[in-house]
PATOR-653380 format. One record per residue (C-alpha): x, y, z. Coordinates in nm, 2 decimals. Layout:
# residues N
c1: X, c2: Y, c3: Z
...
# end
This chain:
# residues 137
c1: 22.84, c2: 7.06, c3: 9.66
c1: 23.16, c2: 7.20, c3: 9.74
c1: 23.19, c2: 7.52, c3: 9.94
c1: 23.44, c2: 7.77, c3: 9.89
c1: 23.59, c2: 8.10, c3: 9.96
c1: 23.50, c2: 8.32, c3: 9.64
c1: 23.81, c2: 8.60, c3: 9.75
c1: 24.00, c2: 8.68, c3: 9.47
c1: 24.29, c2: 8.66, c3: 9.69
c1: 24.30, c2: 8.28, c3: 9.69
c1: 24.34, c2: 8.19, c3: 9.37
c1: 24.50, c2: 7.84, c3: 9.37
c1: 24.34, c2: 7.54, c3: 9.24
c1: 24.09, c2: 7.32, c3: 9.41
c1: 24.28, c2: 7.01, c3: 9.58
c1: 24.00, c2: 6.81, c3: 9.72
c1: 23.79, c2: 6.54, c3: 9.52
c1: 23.44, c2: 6.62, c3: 9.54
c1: 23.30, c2: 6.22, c3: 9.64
c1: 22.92, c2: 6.28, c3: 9.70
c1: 22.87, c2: 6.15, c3: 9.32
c1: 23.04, c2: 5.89, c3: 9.30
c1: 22.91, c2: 5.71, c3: 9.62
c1: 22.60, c2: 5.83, c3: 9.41
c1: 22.67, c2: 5.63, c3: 9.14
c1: 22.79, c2: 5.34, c3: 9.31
c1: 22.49, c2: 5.33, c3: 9.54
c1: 22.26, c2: 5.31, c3: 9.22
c1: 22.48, c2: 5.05, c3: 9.07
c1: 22.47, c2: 4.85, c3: 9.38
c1: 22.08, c2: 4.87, c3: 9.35
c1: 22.07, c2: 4.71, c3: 9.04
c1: 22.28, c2: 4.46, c3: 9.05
c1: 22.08, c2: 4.35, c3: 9.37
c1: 21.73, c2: 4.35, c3: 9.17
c1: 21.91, c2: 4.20, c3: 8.84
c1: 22.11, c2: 3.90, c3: 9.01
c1: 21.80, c2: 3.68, c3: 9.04
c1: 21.73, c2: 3.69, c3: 8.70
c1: 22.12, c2: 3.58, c3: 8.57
c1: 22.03, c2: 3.27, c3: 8.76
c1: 21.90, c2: 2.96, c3: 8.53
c1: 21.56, c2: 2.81, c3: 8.60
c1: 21.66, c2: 2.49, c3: 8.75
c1: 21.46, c2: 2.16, c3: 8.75
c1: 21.38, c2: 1.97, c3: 9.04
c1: 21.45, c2: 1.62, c3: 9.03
c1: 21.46, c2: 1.35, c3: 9.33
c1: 21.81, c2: 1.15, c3: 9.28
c1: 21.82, c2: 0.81, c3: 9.39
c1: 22.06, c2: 0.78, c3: 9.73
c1: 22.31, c2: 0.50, c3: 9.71
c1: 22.38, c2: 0.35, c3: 10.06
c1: 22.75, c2: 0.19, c3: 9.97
c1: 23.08, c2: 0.38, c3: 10.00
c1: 23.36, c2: 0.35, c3: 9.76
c1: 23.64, c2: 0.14, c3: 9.91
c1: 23.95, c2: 0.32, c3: 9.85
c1: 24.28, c2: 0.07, c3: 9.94
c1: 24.63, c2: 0.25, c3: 10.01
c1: 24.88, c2: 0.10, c3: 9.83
c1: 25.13, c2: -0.02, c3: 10.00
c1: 25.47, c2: 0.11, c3: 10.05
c1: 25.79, c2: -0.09, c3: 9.93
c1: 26.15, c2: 0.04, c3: 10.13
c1: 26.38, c2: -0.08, c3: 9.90
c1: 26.75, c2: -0.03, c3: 10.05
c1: 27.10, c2: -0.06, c3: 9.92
c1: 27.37, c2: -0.08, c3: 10.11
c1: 27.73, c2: 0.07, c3: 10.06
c1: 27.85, c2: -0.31, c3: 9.94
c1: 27.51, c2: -0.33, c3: 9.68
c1: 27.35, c2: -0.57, c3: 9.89
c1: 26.99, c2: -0.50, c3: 9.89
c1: 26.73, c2: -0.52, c3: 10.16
c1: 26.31, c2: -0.56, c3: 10.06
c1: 26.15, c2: -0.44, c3: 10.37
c1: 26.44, c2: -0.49, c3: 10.59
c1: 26.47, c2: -0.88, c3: 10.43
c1: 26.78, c2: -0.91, c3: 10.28
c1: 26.77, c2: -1.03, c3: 9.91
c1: 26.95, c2: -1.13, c3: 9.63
c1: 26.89, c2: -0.98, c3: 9.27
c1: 26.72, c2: -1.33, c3: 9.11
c1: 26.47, c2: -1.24, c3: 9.41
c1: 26.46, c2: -0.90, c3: 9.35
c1: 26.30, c2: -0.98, c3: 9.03
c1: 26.06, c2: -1.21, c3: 9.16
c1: 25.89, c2: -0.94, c3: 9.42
c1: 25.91, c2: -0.65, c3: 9.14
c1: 25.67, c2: -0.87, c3: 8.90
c1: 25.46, c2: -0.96, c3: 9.17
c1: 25.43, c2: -0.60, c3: 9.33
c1: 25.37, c2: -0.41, c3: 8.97
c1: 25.05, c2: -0.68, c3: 8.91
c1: 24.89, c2: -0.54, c3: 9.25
c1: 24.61, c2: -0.33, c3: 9.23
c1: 24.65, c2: -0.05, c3: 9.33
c1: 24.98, c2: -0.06, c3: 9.30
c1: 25.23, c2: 0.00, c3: 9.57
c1: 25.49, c2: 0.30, c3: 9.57
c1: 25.84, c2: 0.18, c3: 9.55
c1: 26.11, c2: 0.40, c3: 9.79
c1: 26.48, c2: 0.36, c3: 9.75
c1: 26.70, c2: 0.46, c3: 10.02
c1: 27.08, c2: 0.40, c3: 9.89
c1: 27.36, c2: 0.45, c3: 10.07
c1: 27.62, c2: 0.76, c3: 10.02
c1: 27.90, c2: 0.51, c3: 9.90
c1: 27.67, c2: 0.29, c3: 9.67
c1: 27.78, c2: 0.31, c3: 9.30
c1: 27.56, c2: 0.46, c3: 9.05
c1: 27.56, c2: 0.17, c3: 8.82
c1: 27.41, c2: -0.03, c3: 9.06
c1: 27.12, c2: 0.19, c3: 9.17
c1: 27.09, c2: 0.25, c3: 8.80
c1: 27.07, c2: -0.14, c3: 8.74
c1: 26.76, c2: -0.17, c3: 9.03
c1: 26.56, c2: 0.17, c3: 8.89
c1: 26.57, c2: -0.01, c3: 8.55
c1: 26.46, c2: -0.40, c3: 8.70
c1: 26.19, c2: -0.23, c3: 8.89
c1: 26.08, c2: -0.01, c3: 8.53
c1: 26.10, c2: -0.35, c3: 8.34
c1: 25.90, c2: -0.52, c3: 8.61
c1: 25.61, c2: -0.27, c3: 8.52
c1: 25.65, c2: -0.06, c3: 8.86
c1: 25.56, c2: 0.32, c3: 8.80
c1: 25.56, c2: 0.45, c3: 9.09
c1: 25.93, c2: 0.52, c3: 9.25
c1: 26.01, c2: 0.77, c3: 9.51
c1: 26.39, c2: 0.78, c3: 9.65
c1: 26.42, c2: 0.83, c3: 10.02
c1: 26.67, c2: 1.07, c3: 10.17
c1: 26.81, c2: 1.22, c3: 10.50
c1: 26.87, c2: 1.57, c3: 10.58
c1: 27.20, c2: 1.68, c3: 10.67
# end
């Protein structure tokens, strides 16, 4: 409990927050939910699951750097290609499983028609996966 000064001289209100029964409170709360929490837990049954011994082979596709330079020549893994070529490596990558992740690095000066012309080979070709590559100022 709270003591206090019963003068009539002091007649302003009471400022402090009396605690002792709400750590009360909490303490019986906390006691309960320590003997209830056992029973919110589902009766499991046991069973013995059969270990496998093999692990899943997971390949990483491969990576494609497709460049364009400022003249639209084009370069498939630093191989310089021509467009009739071009083609022929596009089908061939988008039947590979898992398939591999196509980056195109163009230069500042190429022309948007032609990089637009190569995104739309590689989308016909089946490849999905197309990341551009860039350098920071």
């Amino acid at each position: 409990m709270a003591f206090e000064n019963f003068d009539e001289d002091d007649s302003k209100p009471l400022s402090e927050i009396n605690m002792i029964p709400l750590i009360d409170v909490m303490l019986v709360l906390l006691i309960l939910f320590i003997i209830t929490a056992p029973l919110f837990t589902p009766h499991a049954v046991k069973i013995e699951v059969p270990q496998a011994s093999s692990q899943e082979s997971i390949d990483k596709p491969d990576n494609i750097a497709l460049a364009i330079d400022d003249q639209g020549g084009l370069f498939w893994n630093d191989e310089r290609i021509d467009d009739k070529e071009l083609a022929v490596r596009l089908a061939k990558a988008a039947q590979k499983k898992p398939q591999p992740v196509l980056h195109l690095r163009a230069d500042k000066k190429t022309q948007y028609q032609r990089l637009a012309s190569i995104m739309s080979a590689a989308q016909n070709a089946g490849i999905t996966r197309m990341g551009f590559v860039t350098e920071p100022d």
